[in-house]
C-alpha positions as CSV (number, residue, x, y, z in Angstrom):
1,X,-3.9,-39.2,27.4
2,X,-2.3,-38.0,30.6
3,X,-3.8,-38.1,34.1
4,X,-2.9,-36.3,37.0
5,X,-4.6,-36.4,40.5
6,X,-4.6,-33.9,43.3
7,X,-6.6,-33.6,46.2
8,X,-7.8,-30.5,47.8
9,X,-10.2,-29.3,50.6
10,X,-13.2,-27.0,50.1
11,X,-15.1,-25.3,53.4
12,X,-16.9,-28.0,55.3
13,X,-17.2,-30.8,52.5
14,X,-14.1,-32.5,51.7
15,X,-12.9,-32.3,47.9
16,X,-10.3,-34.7,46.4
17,X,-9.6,-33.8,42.8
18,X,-8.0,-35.9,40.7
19,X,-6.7,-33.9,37.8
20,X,-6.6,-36.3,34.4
21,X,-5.2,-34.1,31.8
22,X,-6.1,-35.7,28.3
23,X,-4.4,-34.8,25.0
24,X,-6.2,-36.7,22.0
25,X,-3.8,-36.1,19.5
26,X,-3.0,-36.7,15.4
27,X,-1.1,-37.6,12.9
28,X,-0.3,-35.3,10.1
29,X,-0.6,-38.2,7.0
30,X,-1.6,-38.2,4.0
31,X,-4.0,-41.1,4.8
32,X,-5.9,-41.1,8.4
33,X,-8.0,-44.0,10.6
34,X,-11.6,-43.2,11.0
35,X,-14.3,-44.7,13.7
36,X,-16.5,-45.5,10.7
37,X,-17.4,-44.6,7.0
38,X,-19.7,-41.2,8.4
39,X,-16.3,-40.4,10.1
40,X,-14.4,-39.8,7.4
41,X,-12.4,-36.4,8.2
42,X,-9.5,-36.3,10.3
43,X,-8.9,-34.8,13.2
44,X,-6.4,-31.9,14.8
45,X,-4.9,-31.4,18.4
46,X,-7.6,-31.6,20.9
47,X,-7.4,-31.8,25.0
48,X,-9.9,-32.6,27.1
49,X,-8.9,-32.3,31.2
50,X,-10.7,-34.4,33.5
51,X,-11.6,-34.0,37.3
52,X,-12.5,-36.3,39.7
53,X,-14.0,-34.6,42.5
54,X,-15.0,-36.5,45.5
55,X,-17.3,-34.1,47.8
56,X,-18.1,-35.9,50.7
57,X,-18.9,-35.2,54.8
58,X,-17.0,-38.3,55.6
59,X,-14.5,-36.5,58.0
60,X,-16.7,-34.6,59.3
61,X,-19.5,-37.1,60.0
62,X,-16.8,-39.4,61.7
63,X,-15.8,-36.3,64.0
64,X,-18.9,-35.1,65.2
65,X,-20.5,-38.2,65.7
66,X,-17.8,-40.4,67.1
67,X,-16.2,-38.2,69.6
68,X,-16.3,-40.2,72.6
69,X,-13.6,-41.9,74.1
70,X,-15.5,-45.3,73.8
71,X,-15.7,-44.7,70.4
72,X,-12.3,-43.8,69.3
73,X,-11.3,-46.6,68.1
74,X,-14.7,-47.6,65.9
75,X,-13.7,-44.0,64.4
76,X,-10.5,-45.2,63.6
77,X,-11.4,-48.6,62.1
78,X,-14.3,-47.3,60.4
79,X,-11.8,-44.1,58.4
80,X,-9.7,-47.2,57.7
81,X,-12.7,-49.6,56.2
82,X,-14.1,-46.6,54.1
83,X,-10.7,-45.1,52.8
84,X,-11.6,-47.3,49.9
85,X,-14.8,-46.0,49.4
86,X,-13.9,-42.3,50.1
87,X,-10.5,-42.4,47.9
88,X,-8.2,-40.0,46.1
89,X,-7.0,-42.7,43.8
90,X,-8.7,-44.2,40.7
91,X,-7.9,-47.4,39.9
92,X,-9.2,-48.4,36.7
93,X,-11.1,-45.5,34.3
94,X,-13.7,-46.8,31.3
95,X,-14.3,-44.3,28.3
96,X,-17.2,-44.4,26.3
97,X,-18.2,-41.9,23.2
98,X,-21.3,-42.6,21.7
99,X,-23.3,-41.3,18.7
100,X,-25.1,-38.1,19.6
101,X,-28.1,-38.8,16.0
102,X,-29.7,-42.3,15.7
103,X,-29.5,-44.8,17.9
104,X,-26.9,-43.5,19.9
105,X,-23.9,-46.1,19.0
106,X,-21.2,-46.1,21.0
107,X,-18.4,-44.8,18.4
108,X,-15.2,-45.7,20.8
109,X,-14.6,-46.9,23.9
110,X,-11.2,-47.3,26.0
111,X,-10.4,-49.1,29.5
112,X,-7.2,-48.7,31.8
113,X,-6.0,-49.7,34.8
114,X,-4.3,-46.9,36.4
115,X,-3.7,-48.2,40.4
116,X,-1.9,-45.2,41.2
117,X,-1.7,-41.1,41.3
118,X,-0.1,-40.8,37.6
119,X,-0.7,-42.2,34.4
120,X,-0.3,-41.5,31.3
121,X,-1.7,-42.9,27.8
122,X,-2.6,-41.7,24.3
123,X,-6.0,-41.4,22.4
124,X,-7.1,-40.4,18.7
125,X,-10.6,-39.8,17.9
126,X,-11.8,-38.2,14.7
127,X,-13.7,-34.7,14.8
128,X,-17.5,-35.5,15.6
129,X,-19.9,-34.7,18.0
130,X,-19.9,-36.9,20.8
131,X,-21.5,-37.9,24.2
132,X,-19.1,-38.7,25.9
133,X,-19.2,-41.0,29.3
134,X,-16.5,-41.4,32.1
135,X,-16.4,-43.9,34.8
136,X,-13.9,-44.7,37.2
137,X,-13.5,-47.5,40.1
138,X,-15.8,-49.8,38.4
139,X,-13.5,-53.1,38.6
140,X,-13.2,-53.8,41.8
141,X,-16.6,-53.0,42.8
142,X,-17.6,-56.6,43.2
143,X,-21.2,-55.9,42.6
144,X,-21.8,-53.4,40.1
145,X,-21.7,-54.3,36.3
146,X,-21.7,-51.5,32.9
147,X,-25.0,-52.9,30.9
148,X,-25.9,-51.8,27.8
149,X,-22.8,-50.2,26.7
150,X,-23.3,-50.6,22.9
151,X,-26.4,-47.7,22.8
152,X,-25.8,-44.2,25.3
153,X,-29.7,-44.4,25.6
154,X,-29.4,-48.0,27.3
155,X,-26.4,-48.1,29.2
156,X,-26.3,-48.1,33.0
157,X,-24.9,-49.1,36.1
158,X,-26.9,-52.1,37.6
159,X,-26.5,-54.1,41.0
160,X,-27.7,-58.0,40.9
161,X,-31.5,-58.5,40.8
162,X,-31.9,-60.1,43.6
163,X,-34.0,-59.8,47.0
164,X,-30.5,-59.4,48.8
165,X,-27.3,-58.3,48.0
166,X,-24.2,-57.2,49.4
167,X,-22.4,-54.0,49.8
168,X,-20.7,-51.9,47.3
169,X,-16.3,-52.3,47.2
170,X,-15.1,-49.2,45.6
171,X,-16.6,-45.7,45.5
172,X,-17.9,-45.3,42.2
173,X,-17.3,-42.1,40.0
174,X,-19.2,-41.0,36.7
175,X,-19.5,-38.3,34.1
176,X,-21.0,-37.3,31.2
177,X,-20.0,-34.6,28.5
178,X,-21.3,-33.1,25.0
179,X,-18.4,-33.3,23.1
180,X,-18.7,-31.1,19.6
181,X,-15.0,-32.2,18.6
182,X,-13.7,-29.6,15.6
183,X,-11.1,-30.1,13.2
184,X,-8.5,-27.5,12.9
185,X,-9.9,-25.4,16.4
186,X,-7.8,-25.6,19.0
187,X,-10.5,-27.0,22.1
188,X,-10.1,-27.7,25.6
189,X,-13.0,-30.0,27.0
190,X,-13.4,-29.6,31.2
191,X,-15.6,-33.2,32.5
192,X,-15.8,-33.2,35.9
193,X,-16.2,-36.6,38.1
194,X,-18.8,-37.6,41.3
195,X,-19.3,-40.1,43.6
196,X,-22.2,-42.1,42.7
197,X,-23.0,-44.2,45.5
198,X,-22.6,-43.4,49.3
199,X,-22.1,-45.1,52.6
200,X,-24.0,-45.7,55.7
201,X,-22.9,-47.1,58.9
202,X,-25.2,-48.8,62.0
203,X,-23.2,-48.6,65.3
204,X,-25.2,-51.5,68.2
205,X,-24.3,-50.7,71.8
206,X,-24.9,-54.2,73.1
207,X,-25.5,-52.4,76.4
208,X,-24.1,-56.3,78.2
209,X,-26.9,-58.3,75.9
210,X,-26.1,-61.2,73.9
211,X,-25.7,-60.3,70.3
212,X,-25.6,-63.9,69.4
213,X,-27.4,-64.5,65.9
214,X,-28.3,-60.8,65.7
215,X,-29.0,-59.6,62.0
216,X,-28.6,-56.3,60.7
217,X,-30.2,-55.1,56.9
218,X,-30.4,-51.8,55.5
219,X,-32.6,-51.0,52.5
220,X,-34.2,-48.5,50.2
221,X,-31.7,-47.3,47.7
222,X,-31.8,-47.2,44.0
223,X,-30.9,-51.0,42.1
224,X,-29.1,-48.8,38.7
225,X,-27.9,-45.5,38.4
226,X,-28.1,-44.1,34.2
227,X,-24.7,-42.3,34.2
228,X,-25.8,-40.5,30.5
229,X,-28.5,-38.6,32.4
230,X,-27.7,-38.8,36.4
231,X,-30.7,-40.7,36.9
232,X,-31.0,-43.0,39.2
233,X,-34.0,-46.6,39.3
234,X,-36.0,-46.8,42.3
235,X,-38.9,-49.2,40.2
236,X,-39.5,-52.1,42.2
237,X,-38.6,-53.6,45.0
238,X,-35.7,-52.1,46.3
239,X,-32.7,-54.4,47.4
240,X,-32.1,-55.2,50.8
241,X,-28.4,-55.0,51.5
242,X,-26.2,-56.7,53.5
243,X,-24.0,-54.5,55.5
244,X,-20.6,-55.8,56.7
245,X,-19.6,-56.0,60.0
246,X,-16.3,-53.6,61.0
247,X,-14.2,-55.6,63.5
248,X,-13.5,-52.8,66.3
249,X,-10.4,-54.5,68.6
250,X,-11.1,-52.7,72.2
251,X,-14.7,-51.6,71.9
252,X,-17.8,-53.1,72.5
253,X,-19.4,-51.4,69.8
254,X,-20.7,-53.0,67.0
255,X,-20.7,-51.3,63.2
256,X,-22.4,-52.3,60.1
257,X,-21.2,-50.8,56.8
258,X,-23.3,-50.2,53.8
259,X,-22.1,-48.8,51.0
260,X,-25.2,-48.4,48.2
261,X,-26.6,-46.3,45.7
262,X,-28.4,-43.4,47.1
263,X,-31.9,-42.9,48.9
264,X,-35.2,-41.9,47.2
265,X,-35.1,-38.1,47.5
266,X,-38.7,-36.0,47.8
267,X,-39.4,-34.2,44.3
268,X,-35.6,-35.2,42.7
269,X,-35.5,-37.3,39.9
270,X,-31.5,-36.9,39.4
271,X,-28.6,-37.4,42.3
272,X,-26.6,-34.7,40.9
273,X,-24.0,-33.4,43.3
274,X,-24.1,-29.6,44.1
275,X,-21.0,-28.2,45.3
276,X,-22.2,-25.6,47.8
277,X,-20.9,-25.3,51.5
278,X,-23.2,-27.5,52.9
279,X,-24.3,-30.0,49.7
280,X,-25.6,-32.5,52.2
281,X,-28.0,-30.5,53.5
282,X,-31.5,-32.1,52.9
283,X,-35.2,-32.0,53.6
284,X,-36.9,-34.2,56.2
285,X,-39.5,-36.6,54.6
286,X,-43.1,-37.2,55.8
287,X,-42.6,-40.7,55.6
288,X,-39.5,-43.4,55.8
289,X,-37.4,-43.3,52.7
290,X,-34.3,-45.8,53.8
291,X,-34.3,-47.9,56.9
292,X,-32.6,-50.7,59.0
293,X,-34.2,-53.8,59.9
294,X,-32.8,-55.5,63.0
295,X,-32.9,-59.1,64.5
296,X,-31.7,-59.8,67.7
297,X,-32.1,-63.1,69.4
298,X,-33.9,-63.5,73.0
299,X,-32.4,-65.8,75.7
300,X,-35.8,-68.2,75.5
301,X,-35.4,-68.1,71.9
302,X,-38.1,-65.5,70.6
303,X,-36.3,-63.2,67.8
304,X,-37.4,-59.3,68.4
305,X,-37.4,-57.3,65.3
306,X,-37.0,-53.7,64.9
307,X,-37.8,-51.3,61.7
308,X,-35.3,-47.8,62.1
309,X,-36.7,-45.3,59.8
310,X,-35.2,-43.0,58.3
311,X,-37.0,-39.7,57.0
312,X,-34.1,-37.7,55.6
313,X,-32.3,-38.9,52.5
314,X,-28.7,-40.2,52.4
315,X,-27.3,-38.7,49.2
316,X,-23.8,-39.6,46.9
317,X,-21.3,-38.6,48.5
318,X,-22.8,-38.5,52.1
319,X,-21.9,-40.6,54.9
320,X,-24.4,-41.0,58.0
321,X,-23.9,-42.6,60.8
322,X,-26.6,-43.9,62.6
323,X,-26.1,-44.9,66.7
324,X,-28.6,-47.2,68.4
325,X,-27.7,-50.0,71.5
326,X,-30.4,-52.8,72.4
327,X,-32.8,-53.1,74.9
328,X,-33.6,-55.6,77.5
329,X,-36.7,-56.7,75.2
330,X,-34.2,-56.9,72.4
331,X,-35.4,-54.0,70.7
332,X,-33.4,-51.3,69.2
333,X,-34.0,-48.2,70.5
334,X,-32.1,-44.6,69.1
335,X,-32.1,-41.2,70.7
336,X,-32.0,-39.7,67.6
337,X,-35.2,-37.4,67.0
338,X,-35.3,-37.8,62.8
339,X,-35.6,-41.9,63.1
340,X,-38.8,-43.6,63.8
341,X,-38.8,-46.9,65.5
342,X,-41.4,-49.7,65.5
343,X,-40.6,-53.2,66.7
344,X,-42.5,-56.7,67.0
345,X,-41.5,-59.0,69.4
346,X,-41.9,-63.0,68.9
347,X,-41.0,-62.4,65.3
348,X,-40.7,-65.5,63.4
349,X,-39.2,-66.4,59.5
350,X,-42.8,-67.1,58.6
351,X,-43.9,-63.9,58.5
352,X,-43.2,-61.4,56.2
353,X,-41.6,-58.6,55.9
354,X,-42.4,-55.6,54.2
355,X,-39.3,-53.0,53.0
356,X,-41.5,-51.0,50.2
357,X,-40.6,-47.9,50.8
């Protein structure tokens, strides 16, 4: 199998390709291996090319919404922070074929570490008709596990099930592909790679108040994503995420980065990405469909909390940056039209808090 990665730049969206050009080749022998007993033929010389495309707004969110003096340098540390998450390099690459009858086995699976722009590796399968899964930049994710990798039907990518988790480490990248693999044609199978997951950032103008003991939460995103049919799990609960906080040296801007699985979407089922010139371009909800939830301490004491709500979806891919600064009450308050804003002063750990979305 050999990989190759290139970047590139389509209209407004941003599109890094990497290029992973895959020969599965044989062995003319008498004799041949086999996956199993119903895989009894051999193969021929097939080639499958991969490309992992990362469409994102990234640059173009950071331009036009940071484009203040003041916020220079939270621009700069934040293209820094997310140049892991928004990446033209794959680091590690899984490879799963399963059974396309039955109970969808997986047949073969392969997993490489790549941690650089060139790789190159062999692979033999026999001729059978596949369904074939690609992922890339799970291994470093820190959060998000493969599960149920023996059955096509069952196998997903799942966060920790847990009220509260932390934000994703790597930009994830899937793909699935029919693969009717012939013996003696000569075949070239295209399977294209996207961004799974997304990221979100908070930016607190302080405006000279304390932001001692302040907490910041984002939530509403999906807990799994089923790479064999783009689907992604909103049942439940969704997980409230911890974002981390992006140390900004000469600014008194504060930025919280969340990088999650996307947003519930009105009427979509799937997260598939659509490269058209603007494929960020979404309707805006009736009602909240992510949001932030904000702490900030009082001088006597009380905590203030404030709900930012979000009525446009945040899709893979995407980036959105979201500006707000506090308020002498200790509320959060945003001048942007598409967020609604509630807040409860004298809030307390006893009561609770409700993120259904």
């Amino acid at each position: 199998m050999t990989i190759c990665f290139n970047s590139y730049l389509k209209s407004a969206a941003r599109h890094l390709s990497i290029l992973m050009l895959v020969l599965i080749t044989t062995i003319a022998q008498t004799g041949c291996s086999t996956i199993d007993d119903d895989l009894s033929e051999c193969g021929t010389d097939y080639r499958m090319d991969y490309e992992m495309r990362l469409v994102t707004n990234m640059t173009t969110e950071l331009q036009t919404q940071l484009n203040t003096v003041a916020e220079a340098n939270v621009a700069k540390a934040l293209k820094q922070h997310l140049s892991t998450i928004f990446t033209d390099v794959a680091n590690d690459i899984s490879l799963s074929f399963f059974d396309t009858v039955g109970d969808s086995a997986i047949l073969h699976h392969e997993a490489h570490v790549i941690n650089k722009s060139q790789h190159s590796y062999t692979l033999y399968l026999p001729k059978h008709k596949y369904a074939h899964v690609a992922l890339a930049n799970i291994q470093d994710n820190g959060l998000v596990k493969e599960v149920g990798g023996e059955k096509c039907h069952d196998f997903h990518l799942e966060q920790p099930k847990a009220d509260t988790i932390d934000s994703h480490a790597t930009g994830l990248f899937t793909a699935r592909q029919d693969m009717d693999v012939l013996e003696g044609v000569d075949q070239t199978f295209d399977v294209r790679l996207y961004m799974a997951n997304c990221a979100n950032v908070f930016i607190v103008d302080p405006r000279g108040h304390s932001t001692d003991g302040m907490k910041i939460y984002v939530t509403g995103f999906a807990s799994s994503f089923n790479p064999a049919d783009s689907a992604y799990n909103y049942v439940g609960k969704t997980p409230i995420v911890r974002p981390t906080l992006i140390k900004t040296e000469g600014s008194s801007l504060l930025s919280y980065c969340a990088v999650t699985f996307p947003s519930r979407e009105k009427g979509v089922d799937t997260k598939t990405i659509i490269e058209t010139e603007d494929p960020f371009k979404s309707s805006v909800d009736t009602k909240s469909v992510w949001r932030y939830i904000a702490y900030v301490k009082q001088p006597d004491g009380s905590v203030t909390a404030t709900k930012l709500s979000m009525m446009q979806p945040i899709r893979a891919g995407q980036l959105k940056i979201v500006k707000a600064y506090i308020d002498d009450d200790g509320s959060l308050k945003t001048s942007d039209a598409s967020v609604a804003v509630s807040v409860q002063l004298n809030w307390n750990d006893n009561m609770t808090e409700d993120v259904d979305l």
